[in-house]
gemmi code that builds the backbone of each chain (N, CA, C; Angstrom):
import gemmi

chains = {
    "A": [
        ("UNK", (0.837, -1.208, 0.000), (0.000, 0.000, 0.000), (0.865, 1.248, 0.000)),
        ("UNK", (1.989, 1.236, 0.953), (3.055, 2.288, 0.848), (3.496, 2.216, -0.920)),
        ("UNK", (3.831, 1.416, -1.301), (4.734, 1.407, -2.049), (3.966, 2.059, -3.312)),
        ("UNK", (2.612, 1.492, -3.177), (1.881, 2.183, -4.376), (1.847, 3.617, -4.450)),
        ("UNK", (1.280, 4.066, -3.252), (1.007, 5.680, -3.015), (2.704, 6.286, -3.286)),
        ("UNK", (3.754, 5.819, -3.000), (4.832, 6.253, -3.469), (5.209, 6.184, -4.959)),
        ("UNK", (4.174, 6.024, -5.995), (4.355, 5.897, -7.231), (3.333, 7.275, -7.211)),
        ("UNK", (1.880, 7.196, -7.065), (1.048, 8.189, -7.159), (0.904, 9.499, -6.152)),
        ("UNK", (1.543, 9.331, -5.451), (1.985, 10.102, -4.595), (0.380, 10.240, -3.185)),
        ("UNK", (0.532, 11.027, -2.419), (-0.646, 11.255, -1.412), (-0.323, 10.896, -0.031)),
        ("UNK", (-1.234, 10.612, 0.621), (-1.567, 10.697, 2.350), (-1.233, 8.975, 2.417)),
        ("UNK", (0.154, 8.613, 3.612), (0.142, 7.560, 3.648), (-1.021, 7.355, 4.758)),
        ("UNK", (-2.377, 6.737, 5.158), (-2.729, 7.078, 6.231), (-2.416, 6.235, 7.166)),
        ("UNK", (-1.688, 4.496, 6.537), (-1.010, 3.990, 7.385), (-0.190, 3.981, 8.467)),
        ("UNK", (0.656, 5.224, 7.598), (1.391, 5.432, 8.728), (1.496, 6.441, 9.608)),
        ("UNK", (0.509, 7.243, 8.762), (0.194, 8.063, 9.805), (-0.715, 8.183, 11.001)),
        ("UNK", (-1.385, 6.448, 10.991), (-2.186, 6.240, 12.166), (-1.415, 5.221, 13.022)),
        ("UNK", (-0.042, 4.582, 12.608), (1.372, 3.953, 12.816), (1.347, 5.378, 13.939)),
        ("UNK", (2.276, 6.133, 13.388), (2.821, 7.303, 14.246), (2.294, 8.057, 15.535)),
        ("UNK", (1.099, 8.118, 14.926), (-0.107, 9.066, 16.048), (-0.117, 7.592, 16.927)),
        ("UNK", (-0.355, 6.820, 16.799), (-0.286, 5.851, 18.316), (0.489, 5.467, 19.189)),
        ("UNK", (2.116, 5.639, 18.374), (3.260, 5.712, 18.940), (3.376, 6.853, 19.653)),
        ("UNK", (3.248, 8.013, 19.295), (3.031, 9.277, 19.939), (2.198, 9.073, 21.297)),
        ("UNK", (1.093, 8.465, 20.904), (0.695, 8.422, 21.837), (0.849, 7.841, 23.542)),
        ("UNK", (1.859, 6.843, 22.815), (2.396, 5.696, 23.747), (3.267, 6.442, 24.295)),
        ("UNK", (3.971, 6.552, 23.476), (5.224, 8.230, 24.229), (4.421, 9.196, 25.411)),
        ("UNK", (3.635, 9.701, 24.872), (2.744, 10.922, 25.418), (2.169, 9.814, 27.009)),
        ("UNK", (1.947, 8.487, 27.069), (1.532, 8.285, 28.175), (2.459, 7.714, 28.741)),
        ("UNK", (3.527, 7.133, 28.146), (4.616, 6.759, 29.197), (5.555, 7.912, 30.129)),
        ("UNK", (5.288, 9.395, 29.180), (5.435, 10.236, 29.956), (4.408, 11.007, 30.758)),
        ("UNK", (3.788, 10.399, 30.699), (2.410, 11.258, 31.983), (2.739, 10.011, 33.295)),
        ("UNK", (2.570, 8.754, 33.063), (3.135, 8.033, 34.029), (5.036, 8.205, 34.874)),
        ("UNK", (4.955, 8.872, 34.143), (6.751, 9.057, 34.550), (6.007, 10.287, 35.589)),
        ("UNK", (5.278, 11.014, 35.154), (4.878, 12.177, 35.860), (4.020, 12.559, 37.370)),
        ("UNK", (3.526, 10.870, 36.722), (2.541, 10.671, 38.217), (3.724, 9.727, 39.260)),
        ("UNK", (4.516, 9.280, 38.800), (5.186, 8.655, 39.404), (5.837, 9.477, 40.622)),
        ("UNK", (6.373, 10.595, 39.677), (6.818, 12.012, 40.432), (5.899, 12.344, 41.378)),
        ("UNK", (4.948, 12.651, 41.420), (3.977, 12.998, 42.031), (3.696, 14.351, 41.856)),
        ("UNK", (3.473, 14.512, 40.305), (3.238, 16.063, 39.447), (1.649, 15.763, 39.240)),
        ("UNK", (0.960, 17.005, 38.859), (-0.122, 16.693, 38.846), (-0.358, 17.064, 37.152)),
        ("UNK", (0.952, 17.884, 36.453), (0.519, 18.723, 35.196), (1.913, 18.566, 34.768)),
        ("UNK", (1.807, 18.454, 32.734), (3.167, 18.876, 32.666), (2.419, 19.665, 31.421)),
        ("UNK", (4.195, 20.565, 31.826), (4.279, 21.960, 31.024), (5.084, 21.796, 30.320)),
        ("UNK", (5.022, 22.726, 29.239), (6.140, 22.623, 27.640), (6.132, 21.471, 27.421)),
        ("UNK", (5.610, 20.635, 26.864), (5.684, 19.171, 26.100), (6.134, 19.712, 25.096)),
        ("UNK", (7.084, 18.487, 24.268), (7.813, 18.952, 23.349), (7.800, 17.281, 22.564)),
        ("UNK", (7.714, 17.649, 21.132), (8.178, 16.191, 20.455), (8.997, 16.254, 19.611)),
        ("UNK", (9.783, 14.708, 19.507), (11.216, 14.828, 18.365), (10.597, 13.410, 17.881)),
        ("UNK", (11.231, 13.386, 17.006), (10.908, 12.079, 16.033), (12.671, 11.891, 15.082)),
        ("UNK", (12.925, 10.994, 15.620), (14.240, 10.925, 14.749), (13.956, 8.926, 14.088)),
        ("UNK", (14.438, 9.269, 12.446), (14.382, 8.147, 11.860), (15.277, 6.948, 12.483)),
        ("UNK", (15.665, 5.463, 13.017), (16.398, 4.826, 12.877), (16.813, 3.903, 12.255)),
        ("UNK", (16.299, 3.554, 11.656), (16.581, 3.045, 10.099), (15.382, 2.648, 9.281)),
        ("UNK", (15.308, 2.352, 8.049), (14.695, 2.040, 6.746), (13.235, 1.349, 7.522)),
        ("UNK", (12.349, 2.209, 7.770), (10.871, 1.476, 8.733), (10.887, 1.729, 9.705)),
        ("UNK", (12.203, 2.388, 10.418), (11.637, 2.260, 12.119), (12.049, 3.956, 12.251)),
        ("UNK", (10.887, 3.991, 13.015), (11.487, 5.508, 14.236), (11.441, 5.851, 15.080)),
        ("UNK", (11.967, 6.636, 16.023), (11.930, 6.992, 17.212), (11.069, 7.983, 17.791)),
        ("UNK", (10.278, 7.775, 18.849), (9.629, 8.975, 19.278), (9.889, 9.260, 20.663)),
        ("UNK", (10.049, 10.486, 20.846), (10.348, 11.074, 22.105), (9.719, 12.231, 22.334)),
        ("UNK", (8.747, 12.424, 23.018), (7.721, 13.111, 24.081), (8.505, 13.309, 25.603)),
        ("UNK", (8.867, 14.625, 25.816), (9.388, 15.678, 26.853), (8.618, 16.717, 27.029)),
        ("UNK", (8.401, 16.944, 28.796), (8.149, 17.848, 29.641), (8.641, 18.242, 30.904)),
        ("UNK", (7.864, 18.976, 31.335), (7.780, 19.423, 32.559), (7.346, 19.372, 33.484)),
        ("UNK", (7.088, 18.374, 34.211), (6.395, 17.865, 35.409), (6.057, 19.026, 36.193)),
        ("UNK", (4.943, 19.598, 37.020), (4.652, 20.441, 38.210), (3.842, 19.724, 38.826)),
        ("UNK", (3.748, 20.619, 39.956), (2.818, 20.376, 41.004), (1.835, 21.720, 41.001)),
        ("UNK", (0.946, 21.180, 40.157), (-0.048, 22.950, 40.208), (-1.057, 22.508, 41.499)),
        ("UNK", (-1.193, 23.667, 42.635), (-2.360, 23.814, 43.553), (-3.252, 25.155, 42.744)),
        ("UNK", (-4.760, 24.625, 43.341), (-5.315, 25.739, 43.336), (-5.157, 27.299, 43.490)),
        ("UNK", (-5.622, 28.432, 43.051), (-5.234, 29.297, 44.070), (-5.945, 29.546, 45.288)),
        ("UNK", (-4.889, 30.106, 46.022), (-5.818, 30.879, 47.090), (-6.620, 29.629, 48.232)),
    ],
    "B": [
        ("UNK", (13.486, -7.658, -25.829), (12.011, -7.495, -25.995), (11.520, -7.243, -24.697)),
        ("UNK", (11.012, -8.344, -24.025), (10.888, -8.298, -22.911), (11.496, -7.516, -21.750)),
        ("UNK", (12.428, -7.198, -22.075), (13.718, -6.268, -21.343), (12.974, -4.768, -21.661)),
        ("UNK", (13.217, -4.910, -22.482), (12.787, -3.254, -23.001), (11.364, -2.567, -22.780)),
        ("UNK", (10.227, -3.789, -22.322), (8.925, -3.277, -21.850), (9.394, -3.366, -20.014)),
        ("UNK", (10.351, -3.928, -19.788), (10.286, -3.881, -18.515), (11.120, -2.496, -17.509)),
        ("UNK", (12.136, -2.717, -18.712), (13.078, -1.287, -18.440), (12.251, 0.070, -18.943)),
        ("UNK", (11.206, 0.082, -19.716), (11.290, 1.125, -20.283), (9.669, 1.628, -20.360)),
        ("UNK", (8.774, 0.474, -20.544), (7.470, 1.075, -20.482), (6.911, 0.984, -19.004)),
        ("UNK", (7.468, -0.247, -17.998), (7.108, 0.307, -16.947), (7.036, 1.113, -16.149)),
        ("UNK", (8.968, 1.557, -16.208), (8.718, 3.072, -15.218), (8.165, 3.840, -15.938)),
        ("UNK", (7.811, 4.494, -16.838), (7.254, 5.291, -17.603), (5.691, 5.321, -17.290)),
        ("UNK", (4.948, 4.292, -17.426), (3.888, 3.712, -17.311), (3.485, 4.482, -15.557)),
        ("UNK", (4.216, 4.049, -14.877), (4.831, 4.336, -13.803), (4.675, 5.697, -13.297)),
        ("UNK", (5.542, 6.549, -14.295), (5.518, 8.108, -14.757), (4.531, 8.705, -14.258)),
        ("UNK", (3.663, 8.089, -15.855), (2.417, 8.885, -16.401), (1.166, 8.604, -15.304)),
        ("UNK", (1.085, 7.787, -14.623), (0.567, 7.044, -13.318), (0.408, 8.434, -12.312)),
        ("UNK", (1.382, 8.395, -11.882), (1.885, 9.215, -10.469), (1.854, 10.984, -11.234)),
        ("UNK", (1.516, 10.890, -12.457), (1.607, 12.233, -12.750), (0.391, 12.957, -12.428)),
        ("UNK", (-0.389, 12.011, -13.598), (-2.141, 11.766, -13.601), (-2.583, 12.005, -12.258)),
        ("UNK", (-2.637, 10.835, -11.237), (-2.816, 10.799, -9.715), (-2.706, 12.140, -8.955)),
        ("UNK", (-1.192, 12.099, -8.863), (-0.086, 12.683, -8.003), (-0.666, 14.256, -8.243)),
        ("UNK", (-0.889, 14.792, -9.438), (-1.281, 16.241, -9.667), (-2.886, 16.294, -9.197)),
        ("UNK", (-3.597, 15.584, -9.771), (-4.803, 15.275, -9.119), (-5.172, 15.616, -7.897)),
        ("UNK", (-4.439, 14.512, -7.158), (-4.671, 14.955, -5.689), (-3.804, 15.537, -5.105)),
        ("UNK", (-3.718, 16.492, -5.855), (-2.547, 17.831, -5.086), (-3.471, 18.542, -5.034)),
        ("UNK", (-4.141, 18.654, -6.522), (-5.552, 19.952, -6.212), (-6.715, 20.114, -5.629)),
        ("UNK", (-6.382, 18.243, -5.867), (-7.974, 18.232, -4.586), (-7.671, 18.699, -3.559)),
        ("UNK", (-6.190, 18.097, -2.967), (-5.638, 18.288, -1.313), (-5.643, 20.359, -1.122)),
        ("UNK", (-5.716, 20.415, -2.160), (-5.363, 22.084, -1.906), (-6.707, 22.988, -1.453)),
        ("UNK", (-8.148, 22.352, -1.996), (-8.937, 22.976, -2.234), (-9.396, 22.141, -0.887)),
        ("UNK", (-9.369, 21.538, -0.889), (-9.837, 20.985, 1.188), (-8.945, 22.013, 1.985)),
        ("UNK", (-7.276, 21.855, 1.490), (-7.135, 22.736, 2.574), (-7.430, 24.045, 3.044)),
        ("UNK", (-7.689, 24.610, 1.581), (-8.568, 26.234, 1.797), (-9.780, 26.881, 2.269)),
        ("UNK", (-10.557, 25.914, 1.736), (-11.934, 25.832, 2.664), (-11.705, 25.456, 3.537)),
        ("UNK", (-10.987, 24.297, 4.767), (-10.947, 24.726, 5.754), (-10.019, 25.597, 6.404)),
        ("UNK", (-9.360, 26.285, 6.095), (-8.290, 27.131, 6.595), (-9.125, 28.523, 6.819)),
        ("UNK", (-10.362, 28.858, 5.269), (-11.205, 29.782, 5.715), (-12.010, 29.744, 7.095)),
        ("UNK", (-12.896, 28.391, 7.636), (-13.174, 28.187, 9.003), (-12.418, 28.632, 9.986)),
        ("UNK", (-10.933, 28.570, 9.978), (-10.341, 28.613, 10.902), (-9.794, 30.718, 11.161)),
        ("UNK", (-10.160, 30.660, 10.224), (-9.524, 32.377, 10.132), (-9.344, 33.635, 11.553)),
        ("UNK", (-10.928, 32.619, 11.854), (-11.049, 34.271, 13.655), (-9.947, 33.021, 14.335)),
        ("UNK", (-9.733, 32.144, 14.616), (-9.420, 31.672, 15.775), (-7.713, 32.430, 15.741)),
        ("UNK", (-6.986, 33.109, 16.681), (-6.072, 33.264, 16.574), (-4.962, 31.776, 17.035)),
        ("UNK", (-4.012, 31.993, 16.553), (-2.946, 30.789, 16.428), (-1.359, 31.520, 16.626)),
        ("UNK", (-1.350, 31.199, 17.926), (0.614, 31.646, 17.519), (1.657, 31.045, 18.407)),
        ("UNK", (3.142, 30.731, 17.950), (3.800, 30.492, 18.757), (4.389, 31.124, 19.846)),
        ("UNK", (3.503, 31.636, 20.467), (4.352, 32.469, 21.929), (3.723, 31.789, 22.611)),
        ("UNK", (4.717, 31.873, 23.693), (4.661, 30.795, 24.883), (4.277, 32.013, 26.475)),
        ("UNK", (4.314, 32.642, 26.371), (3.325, 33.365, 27.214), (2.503, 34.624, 26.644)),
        ("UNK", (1.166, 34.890, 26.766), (0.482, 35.703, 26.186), (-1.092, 35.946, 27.230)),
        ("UNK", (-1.478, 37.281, 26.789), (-2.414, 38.048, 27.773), (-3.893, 37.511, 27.141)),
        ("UNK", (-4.443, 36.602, 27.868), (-5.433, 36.026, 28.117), (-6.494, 36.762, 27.832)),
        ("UNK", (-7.473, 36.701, 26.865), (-8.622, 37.515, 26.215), (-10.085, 37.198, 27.393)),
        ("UNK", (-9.741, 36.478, 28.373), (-10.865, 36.115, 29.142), (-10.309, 35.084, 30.477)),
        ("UNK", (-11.509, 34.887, 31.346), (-10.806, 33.559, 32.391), (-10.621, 32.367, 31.688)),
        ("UNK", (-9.669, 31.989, 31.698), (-9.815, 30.589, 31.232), (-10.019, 29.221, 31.819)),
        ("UNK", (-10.900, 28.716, 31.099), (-11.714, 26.792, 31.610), (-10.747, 26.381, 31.823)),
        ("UNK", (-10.141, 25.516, 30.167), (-9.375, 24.531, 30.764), (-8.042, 24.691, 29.466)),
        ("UNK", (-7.026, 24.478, 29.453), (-6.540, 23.788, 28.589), (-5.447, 22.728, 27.946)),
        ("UNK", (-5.758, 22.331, 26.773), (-5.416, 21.188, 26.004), (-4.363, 20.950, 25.169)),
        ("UNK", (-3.879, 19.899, 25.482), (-2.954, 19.801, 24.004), (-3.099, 18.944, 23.244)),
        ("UNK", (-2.926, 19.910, 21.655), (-3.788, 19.605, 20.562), (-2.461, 19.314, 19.810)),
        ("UNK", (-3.032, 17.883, 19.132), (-1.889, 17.200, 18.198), (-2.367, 17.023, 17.067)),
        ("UNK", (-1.810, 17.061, 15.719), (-1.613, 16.722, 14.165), (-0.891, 16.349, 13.678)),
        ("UNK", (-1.063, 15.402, 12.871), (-0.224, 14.488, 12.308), (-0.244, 14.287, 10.864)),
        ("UNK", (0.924, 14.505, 9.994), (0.288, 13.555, 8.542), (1.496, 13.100, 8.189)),
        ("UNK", (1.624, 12.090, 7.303), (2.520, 11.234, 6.565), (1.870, 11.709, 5.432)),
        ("UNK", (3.092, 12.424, 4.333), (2.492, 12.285, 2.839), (3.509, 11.958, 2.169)),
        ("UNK", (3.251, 11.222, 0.709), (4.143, 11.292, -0.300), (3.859, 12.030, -1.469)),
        ("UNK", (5.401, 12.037, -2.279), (5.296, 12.725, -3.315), (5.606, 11.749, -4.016)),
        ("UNK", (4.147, 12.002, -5.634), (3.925, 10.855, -6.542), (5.779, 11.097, -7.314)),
        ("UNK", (5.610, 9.644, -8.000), (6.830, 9.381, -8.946), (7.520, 10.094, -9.890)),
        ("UNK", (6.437, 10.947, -10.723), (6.613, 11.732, -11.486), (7.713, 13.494, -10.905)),
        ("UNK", (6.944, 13.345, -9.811), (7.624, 14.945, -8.857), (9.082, 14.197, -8.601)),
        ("UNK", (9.381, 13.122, -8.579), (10.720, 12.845, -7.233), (11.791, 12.608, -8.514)),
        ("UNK", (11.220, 11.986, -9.803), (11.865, 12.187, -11.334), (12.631, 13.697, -11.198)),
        ("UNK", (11.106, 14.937, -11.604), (11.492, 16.329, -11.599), (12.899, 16.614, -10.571)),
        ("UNK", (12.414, 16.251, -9.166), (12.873, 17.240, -7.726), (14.847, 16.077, -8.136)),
        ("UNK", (14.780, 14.587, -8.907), (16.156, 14.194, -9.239), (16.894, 14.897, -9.995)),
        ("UNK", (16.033, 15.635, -11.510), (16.594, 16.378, -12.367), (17.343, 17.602, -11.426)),
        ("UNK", (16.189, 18.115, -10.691), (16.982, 19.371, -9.796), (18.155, 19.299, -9.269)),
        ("UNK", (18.599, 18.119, -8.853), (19.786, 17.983, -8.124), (20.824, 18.071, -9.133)),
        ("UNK", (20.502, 18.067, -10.468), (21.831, 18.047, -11.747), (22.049, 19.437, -11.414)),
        ("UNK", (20.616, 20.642, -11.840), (21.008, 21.627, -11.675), (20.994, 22.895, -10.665)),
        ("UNK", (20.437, 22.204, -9.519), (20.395, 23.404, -8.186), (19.192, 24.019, -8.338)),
        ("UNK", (18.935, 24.985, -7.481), (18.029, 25.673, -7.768), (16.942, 24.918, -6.421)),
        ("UNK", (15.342, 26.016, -6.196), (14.527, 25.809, -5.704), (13.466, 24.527, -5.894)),
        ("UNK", (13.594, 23.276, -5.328), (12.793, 21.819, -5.749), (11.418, 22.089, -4.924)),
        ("UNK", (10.645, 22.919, -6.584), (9.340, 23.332, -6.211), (8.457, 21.621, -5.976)),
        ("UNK", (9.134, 20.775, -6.357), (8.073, 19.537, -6.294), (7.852, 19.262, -4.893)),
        ("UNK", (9.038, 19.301, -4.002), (9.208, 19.019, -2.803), (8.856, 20.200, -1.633)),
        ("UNK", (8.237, 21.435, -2.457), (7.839, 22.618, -1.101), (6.909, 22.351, -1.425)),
        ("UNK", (6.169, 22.184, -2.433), (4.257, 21.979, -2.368), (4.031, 20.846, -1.176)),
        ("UNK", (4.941, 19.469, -1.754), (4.649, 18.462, -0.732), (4.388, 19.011, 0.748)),
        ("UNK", (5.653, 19.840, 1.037), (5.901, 20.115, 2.241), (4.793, 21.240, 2.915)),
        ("UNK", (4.738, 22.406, 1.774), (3.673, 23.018, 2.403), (2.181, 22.294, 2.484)),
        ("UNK", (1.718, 21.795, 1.726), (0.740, 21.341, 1.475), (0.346, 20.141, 3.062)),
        ("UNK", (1.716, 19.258, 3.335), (1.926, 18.845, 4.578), (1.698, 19.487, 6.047)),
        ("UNK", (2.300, 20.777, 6.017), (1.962, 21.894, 7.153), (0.888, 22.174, 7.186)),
        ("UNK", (0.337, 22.466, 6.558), (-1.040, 22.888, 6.444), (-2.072, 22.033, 7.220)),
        ("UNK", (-1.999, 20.860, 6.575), (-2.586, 19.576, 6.733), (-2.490, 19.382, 8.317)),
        ("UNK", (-1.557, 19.543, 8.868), (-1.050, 18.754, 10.019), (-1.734, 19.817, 10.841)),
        ("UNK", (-1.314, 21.476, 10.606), (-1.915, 22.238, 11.223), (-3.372, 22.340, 11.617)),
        ("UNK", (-4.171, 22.101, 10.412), (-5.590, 22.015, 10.355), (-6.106, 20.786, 11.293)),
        ("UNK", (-5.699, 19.957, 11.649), (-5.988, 18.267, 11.662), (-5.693, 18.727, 13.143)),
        ("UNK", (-4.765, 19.407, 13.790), (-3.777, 20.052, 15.502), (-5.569, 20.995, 16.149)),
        ("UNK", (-5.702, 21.232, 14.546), (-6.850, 22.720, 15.339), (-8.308, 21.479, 15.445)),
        ("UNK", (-8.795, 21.138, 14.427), (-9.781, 19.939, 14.284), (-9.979, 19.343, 15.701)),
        ("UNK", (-8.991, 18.723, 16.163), (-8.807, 17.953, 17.530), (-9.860, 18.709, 18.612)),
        ("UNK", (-9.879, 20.198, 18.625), (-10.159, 20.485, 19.436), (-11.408, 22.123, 18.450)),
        ("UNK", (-12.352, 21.808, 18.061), (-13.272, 22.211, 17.616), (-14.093, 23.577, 18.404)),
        ("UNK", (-13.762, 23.501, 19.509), (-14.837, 24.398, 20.335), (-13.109, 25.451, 20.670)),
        ("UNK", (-12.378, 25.413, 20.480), (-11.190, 25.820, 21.514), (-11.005, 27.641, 20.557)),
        ("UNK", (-10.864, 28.670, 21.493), (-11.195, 29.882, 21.028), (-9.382, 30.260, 20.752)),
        ("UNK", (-8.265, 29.847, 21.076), (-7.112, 30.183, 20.846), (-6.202, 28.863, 20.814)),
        ("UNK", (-5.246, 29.084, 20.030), (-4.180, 28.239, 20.093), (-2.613, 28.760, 20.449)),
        ("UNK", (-2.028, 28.331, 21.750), (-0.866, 29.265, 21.634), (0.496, 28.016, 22.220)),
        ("UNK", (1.359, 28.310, 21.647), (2.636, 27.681, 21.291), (2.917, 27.364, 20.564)),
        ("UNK", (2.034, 26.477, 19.723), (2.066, 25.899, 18.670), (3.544, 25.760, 17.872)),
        ("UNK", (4.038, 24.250, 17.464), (5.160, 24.034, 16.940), (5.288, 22.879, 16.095)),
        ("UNK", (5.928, 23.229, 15.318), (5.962, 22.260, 14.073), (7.229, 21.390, 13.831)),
        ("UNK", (7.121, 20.206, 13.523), (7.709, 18.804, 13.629), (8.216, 18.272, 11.962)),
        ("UNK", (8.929, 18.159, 11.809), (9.372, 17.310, 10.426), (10.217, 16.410, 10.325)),
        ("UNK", (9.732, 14.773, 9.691), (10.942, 13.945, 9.852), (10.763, 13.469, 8.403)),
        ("UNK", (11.705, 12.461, 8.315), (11.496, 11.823, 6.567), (11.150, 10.520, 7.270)),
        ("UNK", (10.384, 9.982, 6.488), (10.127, 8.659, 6.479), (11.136, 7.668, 5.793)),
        ("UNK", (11.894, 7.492, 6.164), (12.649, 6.348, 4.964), (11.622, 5.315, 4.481)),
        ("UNK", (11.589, 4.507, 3.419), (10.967, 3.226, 3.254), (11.633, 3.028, 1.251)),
        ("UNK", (12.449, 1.211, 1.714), (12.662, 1.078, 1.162), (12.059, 1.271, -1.038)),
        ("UNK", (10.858, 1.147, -0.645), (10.046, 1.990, -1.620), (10.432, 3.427, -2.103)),
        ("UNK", (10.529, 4.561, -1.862), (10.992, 5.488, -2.381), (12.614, 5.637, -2.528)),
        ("UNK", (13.280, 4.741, -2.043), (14.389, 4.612, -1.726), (14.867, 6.637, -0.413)),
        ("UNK", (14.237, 6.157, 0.245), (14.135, 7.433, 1.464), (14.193, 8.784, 1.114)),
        ("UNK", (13.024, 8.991, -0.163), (12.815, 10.234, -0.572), (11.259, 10.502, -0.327)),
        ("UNK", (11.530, 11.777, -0.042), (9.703, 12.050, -0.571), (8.819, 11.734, 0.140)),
        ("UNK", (8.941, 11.625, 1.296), (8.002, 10.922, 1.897), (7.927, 11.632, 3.661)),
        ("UNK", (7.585, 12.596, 4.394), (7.863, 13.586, 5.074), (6.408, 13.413, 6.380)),
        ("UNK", (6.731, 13.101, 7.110), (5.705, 13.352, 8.013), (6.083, 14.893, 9.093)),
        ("UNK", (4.793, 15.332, 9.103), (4.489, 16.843, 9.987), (3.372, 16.266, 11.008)),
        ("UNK", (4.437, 17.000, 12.203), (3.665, 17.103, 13.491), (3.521, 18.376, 13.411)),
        ("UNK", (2.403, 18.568, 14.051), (2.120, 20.078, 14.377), (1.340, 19.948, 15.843)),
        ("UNK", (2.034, 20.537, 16.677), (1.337, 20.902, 18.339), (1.498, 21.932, 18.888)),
        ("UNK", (0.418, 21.938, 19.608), (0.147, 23.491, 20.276), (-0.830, 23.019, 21.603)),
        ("UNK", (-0.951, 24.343, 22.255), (-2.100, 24.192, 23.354), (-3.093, 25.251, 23.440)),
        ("UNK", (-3.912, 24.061, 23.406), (-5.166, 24.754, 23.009), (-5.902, 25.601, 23.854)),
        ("UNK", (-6.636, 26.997, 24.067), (-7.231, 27.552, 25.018), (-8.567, 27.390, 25.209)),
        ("UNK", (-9.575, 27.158, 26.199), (-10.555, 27.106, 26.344), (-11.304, 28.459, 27.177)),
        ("UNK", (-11.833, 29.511, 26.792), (-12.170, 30.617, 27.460), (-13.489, 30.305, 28.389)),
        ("UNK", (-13.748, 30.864, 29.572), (-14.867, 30.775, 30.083), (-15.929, 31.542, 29.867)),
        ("UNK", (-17.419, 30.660, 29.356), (-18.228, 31.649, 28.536), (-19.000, 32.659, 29.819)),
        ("UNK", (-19.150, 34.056, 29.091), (-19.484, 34.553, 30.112), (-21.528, 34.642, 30.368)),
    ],
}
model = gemmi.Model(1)
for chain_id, residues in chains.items():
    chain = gemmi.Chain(chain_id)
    for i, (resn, *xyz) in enumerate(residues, 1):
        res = gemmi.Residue()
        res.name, res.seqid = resn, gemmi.SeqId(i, " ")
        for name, pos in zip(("N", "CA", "C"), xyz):
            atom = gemmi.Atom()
            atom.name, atom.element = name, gemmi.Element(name[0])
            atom.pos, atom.b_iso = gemmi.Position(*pos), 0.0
            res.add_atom(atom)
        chain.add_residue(res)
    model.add_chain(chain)
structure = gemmi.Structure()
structure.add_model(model)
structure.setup_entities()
């Protein structure tokens, strides 16, 4: 299916529903890193995606753990 | 004989394929993305990371977009010729803009009711796959956080 759309070109949506779940897995292994902390919020999330070879890639989801209270 | 339909009318075949297609749904992809980009016009969108709050605010979210696209056979032919002679590889900024866009729209979508978007930052990797031989093929993240104002 890749290989075709790489002749006609377009939206792989394979892999782009590949990616968004990995992300996602990222995105909750760092909220558990967070509760672990005993943060209640994280701030500046940030994502990198670096290729590691021919099919595979890396995802990495970074923040900022806090402890937000109410005010007042 | 056989050699020569295989060397020669397939990629071609090939070509005219990904040209047909590939331009096709560039214009379709263009004319989705404009009509919705018009929807999106009042909502303001920017990357600053602290900014003066138009109201109390509910709650907010972070809003993710994603796309994987390729560029058909015929463009990655063109964007090879380019590399003989330099110059701007318009085949490969449509992809790319056309990608931003996409990813952007799809970041705001997520979150439908949300009156601002602020940080917002954009992501680009290549996809290798032995298929394009690791061209052409570009996925965009686009994230931001989304604002939710409290209605008054």
């Amino acid at each position: 299916m890749a290989g075709l759309k790489n002749i006609v070109g377009g939206e792989l949506k394979g892999y782009t529903e590949l990616l968004q779940e990995s992300r996602k897995q990222a995105q909750e292994r760092m909220c558990k890193q967070a509760e672990e902390l005993g943060a209640n919020a994280i701030v500046n999330v940030r994502f990198a995606t670096s290729s590691v070879t021919a099919g595979a890639s890396e995802i990495l989801c970074y923040g900022t753990a806090v402890l937000v209270e109410p005010n007042g | 004989m056989i050699e020569i339909i295989a060397n020669l009318v397939f990629p071609l075949f090939f070509l005219i394929l990904g040209w047909w297609f590939g331009s096709r749904a560039e214009k379709k992809h263009y004319r989705s993305i404009r009509r919705r980009e018009r929807k999106w016009l009042e909502i303001p969108t920017s990357n600053v990371r602290t900014f003066i709050p138009q109201g109390k605010i509910q709650k907010v979210r972070l809003a993710i977009g994603s796309v994987v696209i390729a560029v058909d056979q015929f463009k990655r032919l063109l964007a090879g010729l380019r590399n003989l002679f330099g110059g701007e590889v318009s085949a490969f900024s449509s992809l790319l803009d056309r990608a931003r866009r996409e990813a952007m729209l799809r970041m705001k979508e997520q979150h439908p009711e949300a009156d601002e978007f602020i940080n917002c930052r954009m992501e680009t990797s290549t996809i290798s796959s032995s298929a394009s031989g690791g061209k052409g093929t570009v996925e965009i993240l686009a994230y931001g956080t989304a604002i939710f104002y409290q209605t008054k």
